[in-house]
C-alpha positions in Angstrom: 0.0 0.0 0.0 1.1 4.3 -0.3 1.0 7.2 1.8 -2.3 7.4 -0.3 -3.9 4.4 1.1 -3.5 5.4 4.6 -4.8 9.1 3.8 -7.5 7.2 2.2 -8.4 4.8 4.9 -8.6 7.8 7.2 -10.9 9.9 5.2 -12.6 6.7 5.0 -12.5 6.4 8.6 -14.1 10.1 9.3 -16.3 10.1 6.7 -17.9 7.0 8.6 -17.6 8.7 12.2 -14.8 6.4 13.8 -12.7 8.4 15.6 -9.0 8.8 14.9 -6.9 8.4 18.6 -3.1 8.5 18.1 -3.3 4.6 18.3 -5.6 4.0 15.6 -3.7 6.2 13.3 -0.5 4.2 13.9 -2.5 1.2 12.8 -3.8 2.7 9.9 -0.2 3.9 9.5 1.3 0.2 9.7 -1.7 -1.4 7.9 -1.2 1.2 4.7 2.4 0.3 4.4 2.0 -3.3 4.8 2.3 -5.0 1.1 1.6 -8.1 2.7 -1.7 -9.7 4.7 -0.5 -9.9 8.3 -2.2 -11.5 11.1 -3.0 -9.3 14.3 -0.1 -9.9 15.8 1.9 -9.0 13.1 0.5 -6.0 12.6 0.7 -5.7 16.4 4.7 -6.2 16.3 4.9 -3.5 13.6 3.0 -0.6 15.5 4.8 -1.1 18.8 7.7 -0.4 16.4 6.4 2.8 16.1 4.3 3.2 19.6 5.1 1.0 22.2 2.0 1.8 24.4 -0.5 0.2 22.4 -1.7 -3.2 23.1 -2.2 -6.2 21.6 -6.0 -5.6 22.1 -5.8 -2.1 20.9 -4.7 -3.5 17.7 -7.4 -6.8 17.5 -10.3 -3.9 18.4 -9.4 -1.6 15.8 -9.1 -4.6 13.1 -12.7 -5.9 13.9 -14.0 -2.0 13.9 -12.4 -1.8 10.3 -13.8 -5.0 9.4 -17.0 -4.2 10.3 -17.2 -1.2 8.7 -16.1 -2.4 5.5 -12.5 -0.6 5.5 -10.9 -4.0 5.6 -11.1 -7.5 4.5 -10.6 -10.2 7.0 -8.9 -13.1 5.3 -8.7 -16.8 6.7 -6.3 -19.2 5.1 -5.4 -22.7 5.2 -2.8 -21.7 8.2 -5.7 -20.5 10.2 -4.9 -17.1 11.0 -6.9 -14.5 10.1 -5.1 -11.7 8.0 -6.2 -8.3 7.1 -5.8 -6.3 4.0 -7.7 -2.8 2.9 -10.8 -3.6 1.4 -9.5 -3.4 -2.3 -11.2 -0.7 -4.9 -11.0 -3.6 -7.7 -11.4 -7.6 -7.5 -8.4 -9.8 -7.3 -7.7 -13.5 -6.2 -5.0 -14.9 -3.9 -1.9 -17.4 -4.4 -0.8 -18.7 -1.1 2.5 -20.3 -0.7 2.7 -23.0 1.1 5.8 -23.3 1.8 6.4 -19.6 2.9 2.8 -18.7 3.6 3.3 -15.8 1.6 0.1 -14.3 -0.2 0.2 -12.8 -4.0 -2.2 -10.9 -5.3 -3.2 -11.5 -9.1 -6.2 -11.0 -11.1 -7.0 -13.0 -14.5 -9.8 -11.7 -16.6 -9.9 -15.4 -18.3 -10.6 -16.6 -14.8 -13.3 -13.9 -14.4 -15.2 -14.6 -17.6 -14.5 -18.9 -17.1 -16.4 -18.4 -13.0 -19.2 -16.3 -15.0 -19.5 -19.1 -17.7 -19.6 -21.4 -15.3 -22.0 -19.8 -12.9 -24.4 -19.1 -16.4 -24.4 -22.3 -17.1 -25.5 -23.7 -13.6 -28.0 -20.9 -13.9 -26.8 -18.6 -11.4 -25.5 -15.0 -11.3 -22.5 -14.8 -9.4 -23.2 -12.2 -6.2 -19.9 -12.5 -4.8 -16.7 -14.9 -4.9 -13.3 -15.3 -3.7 -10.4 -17.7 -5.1 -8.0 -18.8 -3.0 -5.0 -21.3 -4.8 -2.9 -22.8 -2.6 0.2 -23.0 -4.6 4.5 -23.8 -4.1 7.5 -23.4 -6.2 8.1 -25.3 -9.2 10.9 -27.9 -8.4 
């Protein structure tokens, strides 16, 4: 994420009423840089960087306030931790190493237009969808 996404999750923040303490603008601060999906407690080792007053339950609080509000995504993969990213302006799926438990970010317009075949064909519209492929490195 940019210095743009954080200004944006804030305005995003205000134009919904949430307040902006010091601690939740280090979060937003830490979340808006993160170009990863980090679990809470990531995100908490990252803002005590920064702050090291706020507390772990600062930091799970203000993630399930985002959430709820839309302003984030909560993401559960195979590992079982839940991860957070901003709620994304434009659709993409997920690759999820398993070796390294990284998460990459793509998006395939053949995929797109395949799921909407698909979901045609079953006679359905799709509402809503998420793909999540489990992946590693070719040996």
């Amino acid at each position: 994420m940019t210095k743009n996404s954080e200004t944006g999750l804030m305005q995003r923040c205000r134009d919904l009423g949430l307040r902006l303490t010091g601690p939740r603008r280090v979060i937003l601060q830490v979340l808006a840089a993160a170009d990863d999906h980090p679990d809470v407690e990531e995100l908490h080792r990252r803002v005590v960087a920064i702050e090291p007053r706020i507390n772990l339950a600062t930091v799970y609080r203000t993630m399930n306030t985002l959430a709820e509000h839309g302003l984030i995504e909560r993401l559960s993969f195979a590992d079982g931790r839940a991860r957070y990213e901003a709620a994304p302006q434009t659709h993409h799926d997920h690759f999820i190493n398993i070796e390294t438990g990284a998460v990459i970010e793509f998006r395939s317009d053949e995929i797109e237009r395949l799921q909407q075949k698909i979901a045609r064909d079953f006679g359905f519209d799709i509402v809503s969808h998420r793909l999540d492929i489990y992946v590693r490195p070719r040996r």
